[in-house]
C-alpha positions in Angstrom: 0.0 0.0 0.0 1.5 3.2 -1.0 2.1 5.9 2.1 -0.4 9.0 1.6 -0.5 11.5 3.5 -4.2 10.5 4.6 -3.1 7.1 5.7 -0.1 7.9 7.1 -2.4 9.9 10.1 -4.3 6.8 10.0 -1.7 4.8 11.3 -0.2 6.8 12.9 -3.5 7.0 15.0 -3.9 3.6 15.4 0.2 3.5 16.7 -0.3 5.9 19.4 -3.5 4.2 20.5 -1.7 0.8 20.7 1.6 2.6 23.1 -1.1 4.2 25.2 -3.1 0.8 25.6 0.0 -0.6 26.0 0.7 1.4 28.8 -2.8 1.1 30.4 -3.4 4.5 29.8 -7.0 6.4 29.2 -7.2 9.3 27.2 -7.5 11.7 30.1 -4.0 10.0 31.5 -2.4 10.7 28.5 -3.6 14.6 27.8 -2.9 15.3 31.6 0.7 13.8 31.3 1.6 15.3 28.0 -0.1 18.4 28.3 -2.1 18.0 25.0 -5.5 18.7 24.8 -8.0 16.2 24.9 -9.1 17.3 21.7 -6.1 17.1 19.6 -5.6 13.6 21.4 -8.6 12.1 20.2 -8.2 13.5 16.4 -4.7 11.8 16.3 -6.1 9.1 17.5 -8.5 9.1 14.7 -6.5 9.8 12.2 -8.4 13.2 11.1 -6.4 15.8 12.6 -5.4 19.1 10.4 -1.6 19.5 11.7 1.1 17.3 13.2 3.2 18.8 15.9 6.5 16.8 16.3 6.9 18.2 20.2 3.5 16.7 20.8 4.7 13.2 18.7 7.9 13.4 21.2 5.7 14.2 24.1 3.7 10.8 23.6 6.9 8.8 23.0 7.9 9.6 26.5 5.0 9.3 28.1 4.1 6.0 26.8 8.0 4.7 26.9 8.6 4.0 23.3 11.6 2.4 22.3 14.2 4.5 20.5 12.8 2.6 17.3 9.3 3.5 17.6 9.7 6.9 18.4 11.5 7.3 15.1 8.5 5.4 13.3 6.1 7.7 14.9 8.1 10.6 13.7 8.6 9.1 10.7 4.8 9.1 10.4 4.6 12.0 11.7 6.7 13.6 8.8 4.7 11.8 6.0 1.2 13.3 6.9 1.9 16.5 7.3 3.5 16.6 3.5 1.0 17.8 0.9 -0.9 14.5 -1.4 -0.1 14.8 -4.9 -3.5 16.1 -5.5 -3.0 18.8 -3.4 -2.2 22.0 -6.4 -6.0 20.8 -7.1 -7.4 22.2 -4.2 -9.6 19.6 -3.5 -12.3 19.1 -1.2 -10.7 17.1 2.4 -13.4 14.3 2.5 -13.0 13.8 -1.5 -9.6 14.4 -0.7 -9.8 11.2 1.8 -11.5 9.4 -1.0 -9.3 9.4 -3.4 -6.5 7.8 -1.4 -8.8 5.4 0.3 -9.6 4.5 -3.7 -5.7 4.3 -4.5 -4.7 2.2 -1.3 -8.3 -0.5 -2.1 -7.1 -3.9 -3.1 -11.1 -3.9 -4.1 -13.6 -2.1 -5.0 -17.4 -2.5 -5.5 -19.4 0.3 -7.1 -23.0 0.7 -7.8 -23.8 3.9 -10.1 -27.4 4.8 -10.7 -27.6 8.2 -13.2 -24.2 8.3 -14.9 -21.0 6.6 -15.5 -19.3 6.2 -12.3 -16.4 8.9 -12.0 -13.9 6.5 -11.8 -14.3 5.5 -15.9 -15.7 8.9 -17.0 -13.7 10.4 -20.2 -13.1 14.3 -20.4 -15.5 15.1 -22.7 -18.3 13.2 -20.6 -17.2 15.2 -17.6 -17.3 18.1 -19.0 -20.8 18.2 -20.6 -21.3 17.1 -16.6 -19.7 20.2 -15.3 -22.0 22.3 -17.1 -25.4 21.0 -15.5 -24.8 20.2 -12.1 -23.8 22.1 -9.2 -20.8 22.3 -8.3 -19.2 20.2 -5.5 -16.0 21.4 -5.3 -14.6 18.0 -5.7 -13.0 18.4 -8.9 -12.0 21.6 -10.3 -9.3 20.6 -12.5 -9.5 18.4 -15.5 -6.1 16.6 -14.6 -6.7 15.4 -11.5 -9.7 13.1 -13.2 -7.0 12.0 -15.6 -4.2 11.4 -12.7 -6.7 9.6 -10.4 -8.1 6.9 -13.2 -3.9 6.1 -14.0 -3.0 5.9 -10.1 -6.3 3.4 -9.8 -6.0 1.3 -13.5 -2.0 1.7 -14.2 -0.4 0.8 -10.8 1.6 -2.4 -10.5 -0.9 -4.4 -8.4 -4.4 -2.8 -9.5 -7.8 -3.3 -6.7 -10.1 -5.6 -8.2 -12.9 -3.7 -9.3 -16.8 -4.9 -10.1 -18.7 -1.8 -11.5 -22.8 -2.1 -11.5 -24.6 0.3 -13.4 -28.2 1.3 -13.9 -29.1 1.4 -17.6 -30.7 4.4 -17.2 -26.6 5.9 -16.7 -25.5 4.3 -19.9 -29.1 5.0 -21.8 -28.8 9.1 -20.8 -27.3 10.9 -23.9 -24.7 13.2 -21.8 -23.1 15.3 -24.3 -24.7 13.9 -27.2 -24.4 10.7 -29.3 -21.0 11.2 -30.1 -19.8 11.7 -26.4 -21.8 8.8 -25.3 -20.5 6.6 -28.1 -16.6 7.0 -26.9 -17.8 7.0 -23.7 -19.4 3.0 -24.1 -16.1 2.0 -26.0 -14.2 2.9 -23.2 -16.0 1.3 -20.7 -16.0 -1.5 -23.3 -12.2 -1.4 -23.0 -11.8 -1.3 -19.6 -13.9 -4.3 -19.1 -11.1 -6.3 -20.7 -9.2 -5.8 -18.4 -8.6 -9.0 -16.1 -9.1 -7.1 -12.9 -12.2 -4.8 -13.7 -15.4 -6.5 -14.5 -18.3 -4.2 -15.5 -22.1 -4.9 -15.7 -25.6 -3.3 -16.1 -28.9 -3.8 -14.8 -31.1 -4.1 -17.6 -34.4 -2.1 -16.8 -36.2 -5.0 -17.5 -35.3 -6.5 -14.5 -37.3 -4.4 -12.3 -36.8 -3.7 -8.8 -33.7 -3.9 -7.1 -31.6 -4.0 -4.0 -29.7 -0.9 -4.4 -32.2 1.8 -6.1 -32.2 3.9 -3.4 -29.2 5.7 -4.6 -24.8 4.7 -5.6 -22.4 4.2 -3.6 -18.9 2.3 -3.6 -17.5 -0.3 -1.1 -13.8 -0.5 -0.4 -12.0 -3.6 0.8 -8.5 -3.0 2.1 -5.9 -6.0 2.3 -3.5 -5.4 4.9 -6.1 -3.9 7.6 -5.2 -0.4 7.9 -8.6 0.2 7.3 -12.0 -1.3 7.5 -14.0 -2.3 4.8 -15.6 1.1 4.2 -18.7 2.5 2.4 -18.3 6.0 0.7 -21.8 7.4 -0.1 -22.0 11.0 -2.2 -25.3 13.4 -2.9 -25.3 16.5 -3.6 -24.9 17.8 0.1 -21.5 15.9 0.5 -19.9 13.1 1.0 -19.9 10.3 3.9 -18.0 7.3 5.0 -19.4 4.2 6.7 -17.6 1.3 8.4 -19.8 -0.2 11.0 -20.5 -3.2 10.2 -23.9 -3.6 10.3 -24.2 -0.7 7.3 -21.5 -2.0 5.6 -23.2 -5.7 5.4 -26.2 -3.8 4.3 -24.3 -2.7 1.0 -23.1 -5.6 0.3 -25.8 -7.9 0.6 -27.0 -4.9 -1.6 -24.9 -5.3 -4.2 -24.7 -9.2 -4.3 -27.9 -8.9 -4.7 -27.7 -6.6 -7.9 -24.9 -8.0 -9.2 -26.6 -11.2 -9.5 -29.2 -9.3 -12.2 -26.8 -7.7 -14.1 -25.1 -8.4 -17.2 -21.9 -8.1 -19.1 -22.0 -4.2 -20.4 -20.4 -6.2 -24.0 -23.5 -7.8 -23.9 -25.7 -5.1 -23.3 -24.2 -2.5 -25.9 -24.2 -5.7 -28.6 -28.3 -5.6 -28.1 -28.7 -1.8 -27.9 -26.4 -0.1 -29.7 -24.2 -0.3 -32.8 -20.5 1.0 -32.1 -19.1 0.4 -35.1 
């Protein structure tokens, strides 16, 4: 998994929980010894804090007795979140901002789209004709970051598995024109060929479904730095979800659509004529 600044907070959390536990500490024995406040405790802890002091990294080493070599991997940590992510001259909003490396670091990925093609496969002139009839989100402001997040996700060395579900009604929907939508289905038709992406649709002929009550993506994680996770996205923001109960509701969800959907080269050789 590749060290982003967003996971690099995470565990480094997750470390200073562990040398607090460790030391049978609570939280209130560990801001009242170090001096920290509770507050910025409890967002290192979680991972979500805006800025990394390295007296207050040193602080915690001590109190919790770290050996000389932990200390340095907390510092070392330290160090890495606080540098900018590469998508950061994009000026991008924090929780897509989480998203996108939570997306990079997935070993898989599960996505149900319901209006249009799923950001993750959209081409630049699809986006574009997007841009201009819906409001803003502040997610993506830039054309190239689009571009540099589909090559970090499809062109790494060890690429997440990825099973895309899409509504027909995303793939019927003439964004940008005939053209547009033409290049468009013979890129998804590309990426499909790919050994690790599979990509299917839910014909509308087969009714009612598990997930129509809106798209999200699941994200499975191999090495356990974080849970299985649930990004859901409207147009009032985004959210995370990793309790388990709502995450075993997506993907009963999904196995459920999944199981109704067919193979998008199948679907575009009845409806439409690429050639």
């Amino acid at each position: 998994m590749s060290r982003t600044p967003y996971i690099c907070r995470v565990i480094l959390g997750r470390r200073l929980v562990e040398y607090r536990e460790r030391r049978g500490m609570s939280v209130p024995d560990a801001y009242r010894k170090t001096k920290v406040s509770e507050t910025k405790l409890r967002k290192l802890e979680r991972g979500v804090n805006d800025a990394i002091r390295l007296s207050d990294i040193y602080a915690f080493s001590a109190v919790y007795r770290c050996s000389p070599e932990e200390t340095d991997h907390l510092i070392d940590l330290a160090e890495s979140a606080d540098s900018p992510g590469w998508y950061h001259p994009y000026d991008v909003a924090p929780e897509f901002a989480h998203f996108i490396e939570q997306q990079e670091a997935a070993s898989a990925i599960h996505i149900y789209e319901q209006e249009f093609v799923n950001g993750l496969f959209q081409l630049e002139e699809y986006l574009e004709e997007l841009r201009a009839n819906r409001p803003r989100q502040g997610e993506e402001p830039d054309r190239g970051l689009r571009a540099q997040r589909q090559e970090n996700v499809f062109e790494k060395s060890a690429p997440p598995e990825i099973v895309y579900v899409s509504n027909e009604a995303a793939l019927r929907r003439q964004v940008g024109g005939q053209d547009v939508m033409r290049t468009q289905l013979r890129r998804l038709i590309e990426l499909d060929e790919r050994d690790h992406i599979s990509i299917l649709v839910v014909p509308f002929a087969a009714g009612a479904h598990q997930s129509m009550s809106g798209p999200y993506s699941i994200l499975y994680f191999a090495d356990g730095v974080f849970p299985t996770t649930v990004y859901l996205e409207s147009l009032h923001g985004s959210r995370y979800e990793d309790e388990d109960d709502i995450v075993l509701h997506h993907e009963e969800a999904f196995a459920g659509t999944r199981q109704i959907a067919v193979p998008i080269k199948e679907f575009i050789d009845e409806h439409y004529q690429l050639a």
